[in-house]
N, C-alpha and C positions, 0 to 999 in steps of 0.2 A: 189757345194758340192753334190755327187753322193747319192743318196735315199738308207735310209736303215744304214746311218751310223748316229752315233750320233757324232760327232769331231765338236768341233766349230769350225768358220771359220778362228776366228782370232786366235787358235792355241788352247791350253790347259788353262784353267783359274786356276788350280789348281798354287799356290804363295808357294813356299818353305820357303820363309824367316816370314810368316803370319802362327802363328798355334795356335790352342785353348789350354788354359793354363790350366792346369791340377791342381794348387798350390794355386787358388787366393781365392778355397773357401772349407770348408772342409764338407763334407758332414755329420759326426762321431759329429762334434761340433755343428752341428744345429738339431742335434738330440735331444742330450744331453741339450742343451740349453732347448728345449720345453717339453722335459722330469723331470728337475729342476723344470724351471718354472709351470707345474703342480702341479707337488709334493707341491710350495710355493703355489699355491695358493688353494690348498687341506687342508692342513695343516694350513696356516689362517684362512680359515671358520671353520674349528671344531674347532680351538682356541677362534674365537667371540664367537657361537654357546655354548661353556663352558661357557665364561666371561657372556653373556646372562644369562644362569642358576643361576651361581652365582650371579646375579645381581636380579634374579627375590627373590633366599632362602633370601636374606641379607633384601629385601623388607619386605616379609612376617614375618619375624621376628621382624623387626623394624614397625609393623604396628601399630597405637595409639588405645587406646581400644572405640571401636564404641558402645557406649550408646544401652542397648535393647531398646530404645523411639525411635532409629532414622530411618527414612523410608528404607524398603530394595532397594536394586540398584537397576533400572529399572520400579519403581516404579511411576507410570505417576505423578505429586502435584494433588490436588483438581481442579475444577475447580472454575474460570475462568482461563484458559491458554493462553499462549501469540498464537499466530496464527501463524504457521508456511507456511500455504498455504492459504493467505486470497484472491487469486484469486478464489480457488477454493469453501471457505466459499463464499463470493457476490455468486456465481454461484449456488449454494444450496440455500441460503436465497433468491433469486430472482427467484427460482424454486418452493418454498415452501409460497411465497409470491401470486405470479401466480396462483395458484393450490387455493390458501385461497379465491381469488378473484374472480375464476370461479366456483364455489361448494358450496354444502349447507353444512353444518355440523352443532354441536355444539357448544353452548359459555355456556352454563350452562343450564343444562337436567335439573336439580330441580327446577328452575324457567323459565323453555322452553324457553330458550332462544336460537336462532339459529342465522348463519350468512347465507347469499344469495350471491349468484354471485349478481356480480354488476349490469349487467345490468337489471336485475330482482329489485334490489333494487331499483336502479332510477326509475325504471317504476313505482314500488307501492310509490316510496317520490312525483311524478309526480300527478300520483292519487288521494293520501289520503292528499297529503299536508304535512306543515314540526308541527309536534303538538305545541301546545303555551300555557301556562302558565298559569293556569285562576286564579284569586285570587289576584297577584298582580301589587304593583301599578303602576301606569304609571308615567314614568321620563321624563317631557318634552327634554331631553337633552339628552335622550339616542337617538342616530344614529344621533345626529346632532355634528357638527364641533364647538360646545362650549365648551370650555376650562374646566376641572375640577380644583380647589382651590387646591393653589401650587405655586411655582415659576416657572417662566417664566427662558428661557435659559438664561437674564441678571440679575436675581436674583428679581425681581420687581415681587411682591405679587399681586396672580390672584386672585379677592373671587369665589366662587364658584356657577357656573352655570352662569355667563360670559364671554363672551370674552376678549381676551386682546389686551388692549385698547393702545397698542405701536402705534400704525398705523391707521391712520381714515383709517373706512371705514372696519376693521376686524373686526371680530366676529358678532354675531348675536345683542350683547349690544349695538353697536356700533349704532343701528337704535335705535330714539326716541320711547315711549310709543304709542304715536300719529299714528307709521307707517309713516310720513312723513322724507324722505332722509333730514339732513341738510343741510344746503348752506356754500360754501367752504367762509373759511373767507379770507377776502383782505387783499392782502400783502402789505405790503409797498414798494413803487416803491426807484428803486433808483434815486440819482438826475441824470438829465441828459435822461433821459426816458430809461433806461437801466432797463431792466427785474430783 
């Protein structure tokens, strides 16, 4: 093929019997088509958009007559309210708890009464000691592991300021006057020298 021509080689590609159809599609009717369909779908909304209106007067006039007692809309209830954010409540109560624990403040200015960060507090419980009670009487039985008078978890009546006596060897009752442990009683063997 000599330079400068454009001719294919294998001859002309141009097909006489292959032609683009002019008929299969109209261009007038896909106009018109998207032109309709705007119009419909123009024409629906401000039909809802009406139906809406009418839907809101037919409301207001059908409304039931609202009590002057009754709280106006938007109106929060009293408190206590249910928590809407109680991650965020724990987060402030455990801020505000914090802050109580490391600061001095108030608990009651008319009988000067104040609170202390804690470690300030320990230090003077450490000091001063825990205060104690002067006047009354003494409970042999307070801080000890004897039973107060009452039923026992199987319904068996405990008297009072003994232990209960389910099981040798419980409670403080359980030891003689004497202070001397009792001696376990002998069982009877079975025959055969079986335990």
């Amino acid at each position: 093929m000599p330079p400068g021509t454009d001719a294919h080689p294998h001859g002309d590609l141009h097909n006489p019997d292959v032609a683009h159809e002019s008929t299969d599609i109209s261009i007038r009717g896909v106009m018109w088509f998207v032109v309709i369909l705007a119009a419909t779908v123009i024409i629906v909304q401000l039909a809802m958009a009406g139906l809406m209106k009418v839907f809101e007067h037919y409301e207001a006039a059908n409304d039931p007559f609202v009590s002057p007692q009754a709280v106006p809309a938007g109106t929060l209830p009293p408190e206590p309210r249910l928590q809407t954010t109680p991650w965020q409540d724990l987060k402030e109560f455990r801020a505000a708890e914090e802050l109580s624990l490391h600061s001095y403040g108030w608990i009651d200015q008319k009988s000067d009464v104040v609170h202390l960060p804690i470690d300030k507090a320990k230090a003077l419980l450490l000091q001063r000691g825990i205060p104690v009670r002067t006047g009354a009487p003494n409970d042999p039985t307070e801080g000890t592991h004897v039973a107060a008078g009452g039923e026992s978890n199987s319904a068996r009546m405990i008297p009072a300021g003994q232990g209960d006596m389910s099981t040798a060897g419980s409670g403080p009752a359980a030891v003689p006057a004497g202070g001397q442990t009792p001696t376990p009683a002998t069982t009877a063997k079975k025959p055969g020298g079986g335990g």
